[in-house]
C-alpha positions in Angstrom: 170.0 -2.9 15.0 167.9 -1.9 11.6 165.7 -4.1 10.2 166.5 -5.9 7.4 163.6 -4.6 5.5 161.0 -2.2 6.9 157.6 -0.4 5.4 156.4 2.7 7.2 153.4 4.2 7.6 152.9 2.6 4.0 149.5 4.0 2.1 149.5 2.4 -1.3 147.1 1.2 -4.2 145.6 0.0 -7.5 143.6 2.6 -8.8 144.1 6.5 -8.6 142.5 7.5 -5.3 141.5 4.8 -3.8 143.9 3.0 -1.5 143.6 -0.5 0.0 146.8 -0.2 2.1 146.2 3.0 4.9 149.5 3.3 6.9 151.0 0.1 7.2 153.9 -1.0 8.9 156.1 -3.9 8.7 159.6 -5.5 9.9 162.0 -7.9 9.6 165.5 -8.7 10.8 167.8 -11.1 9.3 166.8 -14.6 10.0 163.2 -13.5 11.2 160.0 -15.6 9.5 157.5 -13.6 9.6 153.4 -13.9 8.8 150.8 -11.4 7.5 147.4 -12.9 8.1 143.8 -11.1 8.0 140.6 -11.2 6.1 139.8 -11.0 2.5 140.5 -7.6 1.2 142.3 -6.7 4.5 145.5 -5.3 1.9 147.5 -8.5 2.9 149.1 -9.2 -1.1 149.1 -5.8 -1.1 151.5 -5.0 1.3 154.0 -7.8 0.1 153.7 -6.5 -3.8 154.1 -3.2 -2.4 157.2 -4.4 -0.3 158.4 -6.0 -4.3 157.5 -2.5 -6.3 154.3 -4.0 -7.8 152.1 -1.9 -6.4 152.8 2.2 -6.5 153.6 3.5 -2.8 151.6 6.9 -2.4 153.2 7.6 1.4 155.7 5.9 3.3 158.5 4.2 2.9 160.2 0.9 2.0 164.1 0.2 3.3 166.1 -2.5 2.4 169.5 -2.7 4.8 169.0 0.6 5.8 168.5 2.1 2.4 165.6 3.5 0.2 163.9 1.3 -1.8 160.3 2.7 -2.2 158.8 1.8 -5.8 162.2 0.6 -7.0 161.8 -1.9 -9.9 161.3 -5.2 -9.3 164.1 -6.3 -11.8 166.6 -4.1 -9.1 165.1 -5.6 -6.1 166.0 -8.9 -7.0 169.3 -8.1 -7.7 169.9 -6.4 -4.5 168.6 -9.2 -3.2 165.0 -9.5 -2.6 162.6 -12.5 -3.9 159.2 -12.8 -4.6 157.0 -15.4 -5.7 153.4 -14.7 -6.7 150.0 -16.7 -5.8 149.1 -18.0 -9.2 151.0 -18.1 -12.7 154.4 -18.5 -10.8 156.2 -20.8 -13.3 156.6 -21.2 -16.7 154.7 -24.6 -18.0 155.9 -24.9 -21.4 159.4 -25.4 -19.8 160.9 -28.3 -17.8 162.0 -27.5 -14.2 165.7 -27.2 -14.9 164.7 -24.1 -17.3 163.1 -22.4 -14.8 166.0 -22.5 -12.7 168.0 -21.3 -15.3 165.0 -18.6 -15.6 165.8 -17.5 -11.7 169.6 -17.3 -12.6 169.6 -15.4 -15.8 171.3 -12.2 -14.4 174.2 -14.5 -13.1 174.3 -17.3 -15.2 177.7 -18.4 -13.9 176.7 -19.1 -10.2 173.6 -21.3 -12.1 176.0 -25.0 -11.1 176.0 -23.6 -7.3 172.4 -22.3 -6.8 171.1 -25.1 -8.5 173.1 -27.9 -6.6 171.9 -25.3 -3.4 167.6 -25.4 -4.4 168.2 -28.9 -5.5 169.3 -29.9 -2.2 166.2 -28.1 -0.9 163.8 -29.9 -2.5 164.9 -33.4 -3.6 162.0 -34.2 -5.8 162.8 -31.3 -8.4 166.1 -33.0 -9.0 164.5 -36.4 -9.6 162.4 -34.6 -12.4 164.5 -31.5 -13.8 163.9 -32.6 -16.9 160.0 -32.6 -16.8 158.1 -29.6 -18.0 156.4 -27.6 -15.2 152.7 -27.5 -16.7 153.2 -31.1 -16.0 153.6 -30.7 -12.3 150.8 -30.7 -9.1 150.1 -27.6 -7.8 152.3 -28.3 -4.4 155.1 -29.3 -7.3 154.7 -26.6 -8.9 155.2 -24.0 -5.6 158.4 -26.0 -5.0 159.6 -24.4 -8.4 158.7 -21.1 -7.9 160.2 -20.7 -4.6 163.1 -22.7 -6.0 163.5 -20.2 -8.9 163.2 -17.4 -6.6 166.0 -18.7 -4.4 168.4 -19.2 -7.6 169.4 -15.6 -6.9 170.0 -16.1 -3.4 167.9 -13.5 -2.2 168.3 -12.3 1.6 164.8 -12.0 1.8 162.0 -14.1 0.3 158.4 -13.0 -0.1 155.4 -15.7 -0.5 152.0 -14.5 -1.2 149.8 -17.5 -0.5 151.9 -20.3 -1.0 149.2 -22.7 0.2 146.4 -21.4 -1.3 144.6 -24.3 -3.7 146.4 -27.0 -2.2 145.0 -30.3 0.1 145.5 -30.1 3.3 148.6 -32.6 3.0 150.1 -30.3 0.2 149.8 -27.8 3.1 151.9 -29.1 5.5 154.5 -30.2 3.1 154.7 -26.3 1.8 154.7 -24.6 5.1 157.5 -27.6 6.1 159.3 -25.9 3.7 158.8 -22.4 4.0 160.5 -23.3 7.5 163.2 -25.4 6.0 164.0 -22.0 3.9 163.8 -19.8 6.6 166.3 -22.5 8.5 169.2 -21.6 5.9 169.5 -17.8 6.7 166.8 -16.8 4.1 164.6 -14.1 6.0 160.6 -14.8 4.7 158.0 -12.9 4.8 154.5 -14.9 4.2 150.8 -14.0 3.8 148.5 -16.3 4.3 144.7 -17.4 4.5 145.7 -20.0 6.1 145.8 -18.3 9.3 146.1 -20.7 12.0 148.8 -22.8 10.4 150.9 -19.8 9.4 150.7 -18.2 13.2 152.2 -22.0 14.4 155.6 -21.3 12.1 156.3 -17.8 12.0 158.4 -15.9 14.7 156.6 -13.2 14.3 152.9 -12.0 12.6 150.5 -9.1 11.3 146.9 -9.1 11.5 145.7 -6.4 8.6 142.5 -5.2 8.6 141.1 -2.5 6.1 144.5 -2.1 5.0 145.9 -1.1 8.6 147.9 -2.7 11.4 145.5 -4.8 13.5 147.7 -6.8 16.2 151.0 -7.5 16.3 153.1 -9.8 17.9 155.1 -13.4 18.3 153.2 -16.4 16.4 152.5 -18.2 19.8 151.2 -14.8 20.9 148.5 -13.9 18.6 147.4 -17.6 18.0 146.2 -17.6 21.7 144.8 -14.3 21.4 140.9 -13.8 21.9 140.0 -11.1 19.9 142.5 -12.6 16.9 140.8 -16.0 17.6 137.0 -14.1 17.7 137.5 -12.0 14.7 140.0 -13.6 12.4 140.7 -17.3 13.3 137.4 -18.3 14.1 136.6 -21.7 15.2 140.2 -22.6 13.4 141.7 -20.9 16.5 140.1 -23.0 18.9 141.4 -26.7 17.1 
């Protein structure tokens, strides 16, 4: 069976010449969660942008259900049914919640009533508030209303870059809770994360990138209990 999205042998970058992703390859099959962890500069947002047409593919390829998607625009990829939502400035704060939704659902405005009664369901504390503006919101809040945007279009696949990252350790949980919850529906996800040890605990399946290549591979379970991952890139995390 092909996977539902696939990079291979992906070399990509910011800047002419220099490339921070070196051959990189990825998967994921329908239904899969799946984790990209590493250190700092290791290519990890990289690799998702690059995955979302953000970042200019110099070598490889991206597929999408068996077909060539490689530096498509982002605008298209959502409509055929890819997601993304970004680390930082992911909503829009002068609005209310129920106007972002609206946001996520401007290329089909008339399935807005479904997917909103669908994200609402998902995440019952955005329907208490829809009508409060999201520069209002925590920063836990307001990651419930980008993914929730991103979901108005009912993507197949879902891509988080740091979801966690500036949140308590109880904001955490709740966001990785939900990232599974997601995942639960039928949404395949795809997550990096610096939060290494707690991402490796949900996925099905994770990356380890260093220096913008393919580290270690393997199941969650697998590379959580694995002592060079644990030595190089868990640390004493690993060990809790």
């Amino acid at each position: 069976m092909a996977a539902l999205i696939e990079a291979k042998e992906v070399v990509a970058g910011y800047l002419p010449g220099v490339n921070i992703l070196n051959g990189c390859n990825l998967y994921a099959n329908e239904g899969d969660l799946v984790g990209i962890i590493g250190p700092n500069g290791a290519g990890k947002s990289t690799l998702l942008k690059s995955l979302f047409g953000l970042v200019k593919v110099r070598e490889g390829h991206v597929t999408f259900k068996g077909n060539e998607i490689t530096n498509k625009r982002a605008d298209e990829l959502v409509q055929m049914g890819i997601g993304f939502v970004p680390q930082s400035n992911n909503v829009f704060p002068s609005l209310t919640i129920e106007e972002n939704l609206q946001i996520g659902a401007f290329r089909s405005p008339d399935k807005y009533e479904e997917r909103a009664e669908y994200v609402m369901g998902l995440f019952p504390t955005l329907a208490k508030r829809k009508s409060q503006k999201a520069g209002s919101l925590s920063g836990g809040e307001r990651q419930m209303v980008a993914m929730a945007r991103a979901l108005m279009m009912e993507p197949s696949v879902l891509l988080l870059d740091e979801p966690s990252a500036g949140l308590s350790p109880a904001l955490q949980d709740e966001v990785f809770i939900l990232v599974r919850k997601i995942n639960k529906t039928g949404v395949t996800v795809i997550i990096v994360e610096q939060n290494a040890r707690r991402c490796l605990q949900i996925v099905d399946r994770g990356y380890v990138l260093d220096q913008g290549k393919n580290a270690y591979e393997g199941t969650g379970k697998s590379l959580a209990v694995d002592p060079k991952v644990i030595e190089l890139y868990l640390g004493t995390l690993g060990r809790e």
